[in-house]
C-alpha positions as CSV (number, residue, x, y, z in Angstrom):
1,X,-39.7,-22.0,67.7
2,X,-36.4,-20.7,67.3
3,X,-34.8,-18.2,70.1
4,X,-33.4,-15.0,69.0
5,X,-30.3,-15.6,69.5
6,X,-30.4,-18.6,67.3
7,X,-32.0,-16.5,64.5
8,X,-29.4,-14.1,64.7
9,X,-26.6,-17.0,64.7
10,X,-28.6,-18.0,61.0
11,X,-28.5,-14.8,60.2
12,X,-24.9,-14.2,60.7
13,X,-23.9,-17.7,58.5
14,X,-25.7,-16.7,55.9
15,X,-24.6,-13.7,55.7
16,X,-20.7,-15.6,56.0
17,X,-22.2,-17.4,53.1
18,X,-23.1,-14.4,50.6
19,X,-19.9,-13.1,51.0
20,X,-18.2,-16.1,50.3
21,X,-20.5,-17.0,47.1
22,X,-19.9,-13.2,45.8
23,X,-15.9,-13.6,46.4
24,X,-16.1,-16.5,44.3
25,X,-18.3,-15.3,41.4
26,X,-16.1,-12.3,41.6
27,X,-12.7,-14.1,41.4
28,X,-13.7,-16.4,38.9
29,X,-15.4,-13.2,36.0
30,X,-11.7,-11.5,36.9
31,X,-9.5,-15.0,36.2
32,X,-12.2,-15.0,32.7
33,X,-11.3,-11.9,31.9
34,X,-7.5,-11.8,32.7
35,X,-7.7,-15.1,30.4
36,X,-9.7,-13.2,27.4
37,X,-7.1,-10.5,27.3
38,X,-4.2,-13.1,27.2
39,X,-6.1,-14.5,24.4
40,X,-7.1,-11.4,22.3
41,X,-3.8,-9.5,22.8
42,X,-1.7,-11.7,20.6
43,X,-4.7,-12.0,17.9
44,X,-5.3,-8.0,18.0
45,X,-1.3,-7.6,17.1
46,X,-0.6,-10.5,15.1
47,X,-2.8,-7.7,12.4
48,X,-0.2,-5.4,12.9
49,X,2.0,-4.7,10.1
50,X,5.6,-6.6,10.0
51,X,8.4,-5.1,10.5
52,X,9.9,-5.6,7.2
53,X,6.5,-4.0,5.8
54,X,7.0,-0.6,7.8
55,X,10.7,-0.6,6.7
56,X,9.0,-0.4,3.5
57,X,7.1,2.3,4.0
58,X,9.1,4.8,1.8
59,X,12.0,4.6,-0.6
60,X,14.6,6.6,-1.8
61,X,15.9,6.3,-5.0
62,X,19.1,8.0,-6.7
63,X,17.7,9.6,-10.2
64,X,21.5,11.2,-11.0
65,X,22.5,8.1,-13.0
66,X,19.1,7.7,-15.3
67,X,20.3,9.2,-18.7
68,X,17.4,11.0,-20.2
69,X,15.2,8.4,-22.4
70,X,16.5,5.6,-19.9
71,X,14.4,3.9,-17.1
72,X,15.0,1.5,-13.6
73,X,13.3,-0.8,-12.0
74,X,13.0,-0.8,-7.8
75,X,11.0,-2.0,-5.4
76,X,8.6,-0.3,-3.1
77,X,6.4,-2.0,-0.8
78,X,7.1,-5.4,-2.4
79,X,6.2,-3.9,-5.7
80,X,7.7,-3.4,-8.6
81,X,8.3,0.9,-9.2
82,X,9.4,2.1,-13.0
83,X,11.7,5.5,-12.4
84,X,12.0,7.1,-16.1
85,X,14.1,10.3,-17.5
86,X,11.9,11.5,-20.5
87,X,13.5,12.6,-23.4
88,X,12.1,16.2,-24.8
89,X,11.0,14.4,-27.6
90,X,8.7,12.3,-25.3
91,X,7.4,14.6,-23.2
92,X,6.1,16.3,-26.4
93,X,4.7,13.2,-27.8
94,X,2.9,12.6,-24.6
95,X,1.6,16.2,-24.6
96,X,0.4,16.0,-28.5
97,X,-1.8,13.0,-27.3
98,X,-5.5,14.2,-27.2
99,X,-7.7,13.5,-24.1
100,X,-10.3,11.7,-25.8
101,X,-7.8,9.5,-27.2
102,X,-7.4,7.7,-24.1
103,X,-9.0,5.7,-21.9
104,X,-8.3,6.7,-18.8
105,X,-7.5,10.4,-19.6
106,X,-4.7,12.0,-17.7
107,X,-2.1,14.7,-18.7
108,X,1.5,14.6,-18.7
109,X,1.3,17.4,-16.0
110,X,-1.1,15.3,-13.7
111,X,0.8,12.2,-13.6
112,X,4.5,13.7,-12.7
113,X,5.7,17.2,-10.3
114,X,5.8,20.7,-11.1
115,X,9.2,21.3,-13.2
116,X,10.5,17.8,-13.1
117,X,8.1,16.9,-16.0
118,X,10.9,14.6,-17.3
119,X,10.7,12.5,-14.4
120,X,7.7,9.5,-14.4
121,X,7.4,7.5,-11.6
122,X,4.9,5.0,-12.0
123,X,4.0,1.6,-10.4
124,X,5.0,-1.6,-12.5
125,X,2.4,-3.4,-12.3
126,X,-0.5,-3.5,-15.2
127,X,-3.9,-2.7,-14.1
128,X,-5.5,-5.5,-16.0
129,X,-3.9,-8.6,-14.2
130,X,-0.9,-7.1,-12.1
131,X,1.8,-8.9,-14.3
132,X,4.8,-6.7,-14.8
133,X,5.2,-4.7,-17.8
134,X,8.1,-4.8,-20.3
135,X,9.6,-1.3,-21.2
136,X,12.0,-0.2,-18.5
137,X,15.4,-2.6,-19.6
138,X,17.6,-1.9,-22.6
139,X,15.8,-3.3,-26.1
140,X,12.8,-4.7,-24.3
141,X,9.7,-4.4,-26.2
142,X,7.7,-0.5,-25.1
143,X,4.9,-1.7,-27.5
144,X,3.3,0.2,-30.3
145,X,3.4,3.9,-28.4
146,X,6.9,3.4,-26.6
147,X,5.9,3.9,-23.8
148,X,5.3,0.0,-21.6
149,X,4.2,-3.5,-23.2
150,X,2.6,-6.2,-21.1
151,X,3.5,-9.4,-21.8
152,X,1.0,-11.3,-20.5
153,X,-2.6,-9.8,-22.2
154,X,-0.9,-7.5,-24.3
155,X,-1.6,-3.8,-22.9
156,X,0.3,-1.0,-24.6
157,X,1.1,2.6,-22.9
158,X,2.5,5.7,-24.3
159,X,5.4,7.8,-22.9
160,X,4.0,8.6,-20.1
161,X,2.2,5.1,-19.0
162,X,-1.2,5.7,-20.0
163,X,-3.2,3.0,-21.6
164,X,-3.6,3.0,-25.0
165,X,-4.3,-0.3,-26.4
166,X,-5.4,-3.6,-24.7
167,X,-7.2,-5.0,-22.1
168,X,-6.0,-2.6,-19.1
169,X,-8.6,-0.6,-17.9
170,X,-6.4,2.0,-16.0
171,X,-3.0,3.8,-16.6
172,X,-0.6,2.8,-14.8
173,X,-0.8,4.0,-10.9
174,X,1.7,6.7,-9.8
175,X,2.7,7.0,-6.4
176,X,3.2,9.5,-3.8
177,X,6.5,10.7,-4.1
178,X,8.1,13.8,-3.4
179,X,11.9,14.9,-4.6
180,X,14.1,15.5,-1.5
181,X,16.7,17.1,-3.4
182,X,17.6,16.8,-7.3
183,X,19.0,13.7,-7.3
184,X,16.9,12.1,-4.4
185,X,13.2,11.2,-5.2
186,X,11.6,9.5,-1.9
187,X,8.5,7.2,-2.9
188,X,5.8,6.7,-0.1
């Protein structure tokens, strides 16, 4: 049998022995863990937006050159944006048009700002396909309403880019924008 004091000596190296076993386990879950943030960090971010993506975030575009009845093309988040000066002639026309005419029905006054009816900011991009309508560039075809023509499946939209013919199945999107000043609209 064993003497106490041998007991206690067994005792004591176990004891020597837990501690070392739980300093272990513990170092080695820490090193795991230090490792799975090193290797989620860089995936978590790498979702982040780029830098030339927040850039875009918002535009500002000069109106004070578009003659009324004239139209530019920029560029907004990588996308095309059609800026146009409606004539008073148009802005009737689009007015005349009755609701249940269209497709996707939408006023005049719901697609552009408060006193600056003239001014119709759209996106470029047909909501059929995305290709990019014709209409905005001296003697391109506007299609049968005057409006925009796209090339590619043939949608046609009036003055003030609402569908009116073809297979697009939306008008054409307009954007927050918000004018900073008469001659400064700022998109986004």
């Amino acid at each position: 049998m064993a003497t106490l004091e041998e007991t206690n000596a067994a005792i004591v190296e176990g004891d020597e022995s837990l501690r070392r076993r739980d300093f272990i386990n513990i170092a080695a879950v820490s090193f795991a863990g230090v490792g799975a943030v090193a290797v989620a960090l860089p995936l978590i971010n790498q979702m982040n937006p780029p830098a030339d993506v927040l850039a875009l975030a918002s535009t500002e575009v000069d109106i004070s050159k578009i003659a009324p009845g004239q139209a530019i093309k920029t560029s907004w988040r990588k996308q095309p944006v059609f800026v146009r000066n409606l004539t008073p002639q148009e802005v009737q026309q689009a007015n005349a048009v009755p609701l249940s005419e269209l497709r996707d029905p939408q006023t005049l006054a719901e697609r552009t700002k408060p006193g600056k009816e003239n001014w119709l900011i759209t996106l470029g991009v047909c909501t059929h396909l995305g290709c990019v309508p014709l209409g905005v560039g001296e003697g391109e075809n506007r299609g049968d309403y005057g409006g925009y023509f796209c090339p590619c499946h043939g949608s046609h939209y009036d003055t003030a880019a609402r569908i009116r013919k073809g297979p697009a199945p939306l008008n054409l999107m307009v954007p927050e924008y918000a004018f900073s000043s008469d001659t400064v609209v700022s998109i986004g």
